[in-house]
N, C-alpha and C positions, 0 to 999 in steps of 0.2 A: 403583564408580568411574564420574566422569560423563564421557562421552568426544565433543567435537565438532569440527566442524569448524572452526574461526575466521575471523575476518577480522584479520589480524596487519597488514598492508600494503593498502592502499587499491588496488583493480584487478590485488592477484598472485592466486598460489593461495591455498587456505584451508588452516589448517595445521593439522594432527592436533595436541590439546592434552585433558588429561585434570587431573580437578580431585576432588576430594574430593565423593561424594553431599552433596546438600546435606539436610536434615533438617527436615520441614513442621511450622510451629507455627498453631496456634490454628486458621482455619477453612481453613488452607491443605492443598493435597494435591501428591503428587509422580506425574508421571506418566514413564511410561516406554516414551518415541515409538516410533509402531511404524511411522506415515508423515507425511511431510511436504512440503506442494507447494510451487514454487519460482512467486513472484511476481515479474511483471517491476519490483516497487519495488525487490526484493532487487537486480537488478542495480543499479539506482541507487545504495544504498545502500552496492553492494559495490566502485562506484567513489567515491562518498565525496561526490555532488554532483546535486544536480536541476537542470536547465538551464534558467535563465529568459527566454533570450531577448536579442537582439542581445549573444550572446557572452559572455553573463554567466551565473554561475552560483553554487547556494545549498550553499554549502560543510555538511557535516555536522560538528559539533566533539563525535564521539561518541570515550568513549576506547574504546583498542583493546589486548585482543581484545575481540572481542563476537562474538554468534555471530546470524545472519540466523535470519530463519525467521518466517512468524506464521501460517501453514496447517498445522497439530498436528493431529496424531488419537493417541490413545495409551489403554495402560491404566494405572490409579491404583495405585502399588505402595506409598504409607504416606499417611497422613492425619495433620492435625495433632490437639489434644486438643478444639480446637472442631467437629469435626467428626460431627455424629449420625450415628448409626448408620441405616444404610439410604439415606446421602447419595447413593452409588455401588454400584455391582454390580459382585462381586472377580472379577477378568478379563474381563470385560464392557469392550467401545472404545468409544470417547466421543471424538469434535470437543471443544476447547477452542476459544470466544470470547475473542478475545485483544484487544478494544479498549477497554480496561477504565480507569478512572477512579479518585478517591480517595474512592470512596462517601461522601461528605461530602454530603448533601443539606441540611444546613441552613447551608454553606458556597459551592455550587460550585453555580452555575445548571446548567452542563452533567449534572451527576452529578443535580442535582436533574429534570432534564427527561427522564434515563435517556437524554441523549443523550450518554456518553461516549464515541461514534466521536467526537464533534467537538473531539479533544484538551484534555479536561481539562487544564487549565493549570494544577494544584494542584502547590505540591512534595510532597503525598502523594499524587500520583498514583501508581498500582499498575501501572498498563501493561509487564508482564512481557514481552511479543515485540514489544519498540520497536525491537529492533535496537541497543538499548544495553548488554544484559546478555550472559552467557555460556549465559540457558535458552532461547535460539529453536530453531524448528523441525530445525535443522541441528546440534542436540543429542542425544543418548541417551537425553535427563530435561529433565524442568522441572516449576518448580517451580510452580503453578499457585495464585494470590492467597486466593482463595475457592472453595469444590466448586459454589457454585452455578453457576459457569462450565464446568462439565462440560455438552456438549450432547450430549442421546442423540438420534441418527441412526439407530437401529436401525428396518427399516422402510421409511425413507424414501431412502436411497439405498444403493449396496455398499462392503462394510468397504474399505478405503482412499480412497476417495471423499470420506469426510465430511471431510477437511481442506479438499480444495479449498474447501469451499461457505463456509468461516468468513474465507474473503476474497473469491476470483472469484465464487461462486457470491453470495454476500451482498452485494456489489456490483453484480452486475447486477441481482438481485432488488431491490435498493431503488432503482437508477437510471430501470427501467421504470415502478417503480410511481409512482415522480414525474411521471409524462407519462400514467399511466394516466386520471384523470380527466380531463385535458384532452382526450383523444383521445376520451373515451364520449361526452362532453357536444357533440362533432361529429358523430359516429355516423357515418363514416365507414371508421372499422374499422382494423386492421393496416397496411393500404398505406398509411397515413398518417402513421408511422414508419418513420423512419430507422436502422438500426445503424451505427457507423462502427467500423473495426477490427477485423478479426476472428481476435483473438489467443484465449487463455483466457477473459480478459471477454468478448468481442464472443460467441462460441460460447454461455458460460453464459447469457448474454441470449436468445440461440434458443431455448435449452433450455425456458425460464420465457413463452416469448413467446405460444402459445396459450392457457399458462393466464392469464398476466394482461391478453393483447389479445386473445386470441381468434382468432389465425392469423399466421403468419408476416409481420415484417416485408420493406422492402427494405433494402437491405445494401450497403455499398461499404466498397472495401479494395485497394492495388496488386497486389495476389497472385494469378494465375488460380487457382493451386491451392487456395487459400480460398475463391475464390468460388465455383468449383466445387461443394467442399463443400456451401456453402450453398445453393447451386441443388438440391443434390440431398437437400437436407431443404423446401423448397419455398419458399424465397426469391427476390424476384425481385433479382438481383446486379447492380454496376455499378462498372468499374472504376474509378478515380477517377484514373490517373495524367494521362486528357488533364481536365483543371478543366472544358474548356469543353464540350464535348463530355459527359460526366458529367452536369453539369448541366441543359444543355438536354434530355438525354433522362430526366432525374428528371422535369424540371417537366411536359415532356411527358405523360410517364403517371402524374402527379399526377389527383387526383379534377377539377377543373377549369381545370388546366394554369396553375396560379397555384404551385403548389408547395405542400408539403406544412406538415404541424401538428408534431409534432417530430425532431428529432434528436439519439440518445445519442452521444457522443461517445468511444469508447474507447478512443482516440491520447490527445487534448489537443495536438495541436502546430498553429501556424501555420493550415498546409496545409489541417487539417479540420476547423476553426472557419471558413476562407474558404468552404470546401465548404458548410458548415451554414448560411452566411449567403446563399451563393450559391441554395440550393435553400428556404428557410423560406419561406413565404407571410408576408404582413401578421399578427400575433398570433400567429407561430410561436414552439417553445420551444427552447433548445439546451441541452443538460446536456451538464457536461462532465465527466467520467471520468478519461479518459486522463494520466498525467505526464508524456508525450515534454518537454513543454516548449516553449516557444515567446513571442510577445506578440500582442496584437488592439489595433489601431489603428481605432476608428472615428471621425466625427462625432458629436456627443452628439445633435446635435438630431436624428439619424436614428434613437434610440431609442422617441422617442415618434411619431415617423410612423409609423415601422413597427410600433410599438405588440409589440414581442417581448422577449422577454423572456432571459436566459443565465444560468444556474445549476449551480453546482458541487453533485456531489455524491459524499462520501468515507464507503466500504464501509455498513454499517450497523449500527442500535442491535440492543442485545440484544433487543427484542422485533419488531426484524424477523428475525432468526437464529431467535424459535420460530416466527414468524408463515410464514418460510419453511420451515422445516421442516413445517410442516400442511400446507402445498401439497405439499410434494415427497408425503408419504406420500399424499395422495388423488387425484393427480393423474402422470400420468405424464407425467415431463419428463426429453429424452433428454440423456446428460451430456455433457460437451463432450469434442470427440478430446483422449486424455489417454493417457500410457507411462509405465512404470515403469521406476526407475531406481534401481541400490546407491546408496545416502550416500556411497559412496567415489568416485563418480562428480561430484560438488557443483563444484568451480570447471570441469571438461569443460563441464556441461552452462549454468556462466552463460557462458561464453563463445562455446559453442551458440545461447543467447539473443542476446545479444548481435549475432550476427551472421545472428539472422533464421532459424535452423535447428530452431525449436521449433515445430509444430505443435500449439498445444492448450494445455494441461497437462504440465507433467514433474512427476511425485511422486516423489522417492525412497523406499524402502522402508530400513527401520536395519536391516540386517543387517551389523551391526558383527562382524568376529572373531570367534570365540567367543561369538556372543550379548551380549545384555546384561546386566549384573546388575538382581539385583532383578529 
């Protein structure tokens, strides 16, 4: 029996519902979650809306229930009949990569460039933890499209861990490394980046930050207790609730007090796109991460004077998920503050979110009643 939490109601609780195992055909596999971390898109999602800005907001017309979740770690408990032998290892935990496409490469530019983070727009798209099905992370099972989306993490980080990294950690891994060559080719080093945010993403970016810049960046976020944190992993912090003040002391201790080469953005709202515009030097870069939400009003002709550039960028491809896992195993990179937490604990803890009370990571762990089946 497959038993999850649901989304029945847009922003109530999540409702214990239980459904028939469902039964993997051809190259597909069934797993059967053993941890699953809570993304703050899930709160999004779990009030039914992304906010765009001047009051407006981008409705989800998913039907309901479905069940959230797209940080999986689980073991494979049936295989479909396309599935060779030796695809997976029986009771051996596996991360699932859950931003999956309609493997159509001689159809789908995206699926053909293996960039299926970049939502495949096929109607065979496969994308199982959209948030539209009932097998996301906040299930007991799911059903998993193809085994070649089993990621072994064994090695490279500890058993409950490997969920985060198949969203936050994948995310920030590929956010850095968008700003990594522009940063070498100044030779100026770490200080020359920005963190904004220091929620799950902001952290998983510390974590990854010496191996792909070579030392800590600086850091701003309204939270002393975060920045704290980050002080005492070797960042240098900076509140950002006074703008002005913030800023003039970035540019200050920028390399030539012109301000700095880029800035990740792991909010996305308003407030810290102003910050990133207020501190970038001439040729600066701003990636932006974050969903809080928000708009950017500039002059256009101030694009090519200041000669910068702003780039979105959403979690990553499947061969950044191995390309990051090679790092994590040769390289030691410290994980982000992350707790555990029952499944039965799920709408407690997005309302925890919600209101600012999460420090890090929350992963629940399935210790559902009685175990699970299968």
């Amino acid at each position: 029996m497959l038993r999850t939490y649901g989304v029945v109601e847009y922003g109530q609780d999540l409702k214990l519902l239980k459904r028939p195992l469902p039964v993997p055909k051809g190259e597909e596999v069934l797993v059967r979650t053993t941890y699953a971390g809570m993304c703050h898109s899930d709160l999004h999602i779990w009030e039914g809306y992304f906010k765009l800005g001047g009051g407006k907001k981008l409705p989800l017309p998913y039907s309901r229930p479905f069940t959230l979740g797209h940080e999986i770690e689980g073991v494979v408990v049936a295989a479909g009949g396309g599935v060779p032998e030796g695809a997976f290892r029986k009771g051996k935990s596996y991360a699932i990569y859950p931003w999956i496409g309609c493997d159509r490469s001689e159809s789908c530019v995206q699926c053909r460039s293996e960039k299926t983070n970049h939502w495949c727009q096929s109607k065979h798209s496969k994308g199982f933890t959209d948030g539209k099905s009932i097998y996301g992370g906040y299930s007991s099972h799911c059903i998993v499209p193809h085994y070649k989306y089993l990621i072994d993490y064994e090695g490279a980080v500890p058993k409950g861990l490997g969920c985060i990294y198949m969203c936050s950690g994948l995310t920030a891994f590929s956010a850095l490394k968008s700003v990594v060559s522009k940063v070498e080719n100044i030779g100026v080093g770490s200080k020359d980046v920005m963190i904004v945010g220091l929620g799950g993403l902001g952290f998983q970016a510390l974590g990854f930050a010496k191996a792909l810049l070579g030392g800590m960046p600086l850091v701003a976020d309204i939270d002393d207790d975060k920045l704290e944190e980050a002080r005492a992993r070797g960042c240098r912090a900076y509140n950002s609730k006074d703008l002005a003040r913030a800023t003039q002391r970035i540019k200050a201790d920028s390399y030539d007090g012109t301000g700095i080469c880029a800035v990740v953005d792991f909010v996305g709202s308003s407030a810290t796109q102003t910050l990133a515009e207020a501190v970038l030097r001439k040729g600066g870069k701003s990636v932006i991460v974050g969903l809080f939400g928000g708009m950017m009003e500039r002059p256009l002709v101030m694009w090519p004077f200041r000669a910068r550039s702003v780039e979105g960028s959403f979690v990553g491809s499947y061969a950044d998920a191995k390309e990051m896992m090679s790092v994590l195993r040769r390289t030691r990179v410290e994980p982000p503050p992350h707790h555990f937490r029952s499944i039965s604990r799920a709408s407690e803890s997005l309302r925890d979110l919600k209101k600012g009370k999460v420090m890090g990571r929350c992963i629940f762990k399935h210790d559902w009643p009685g175990g699970a089946s299968m």
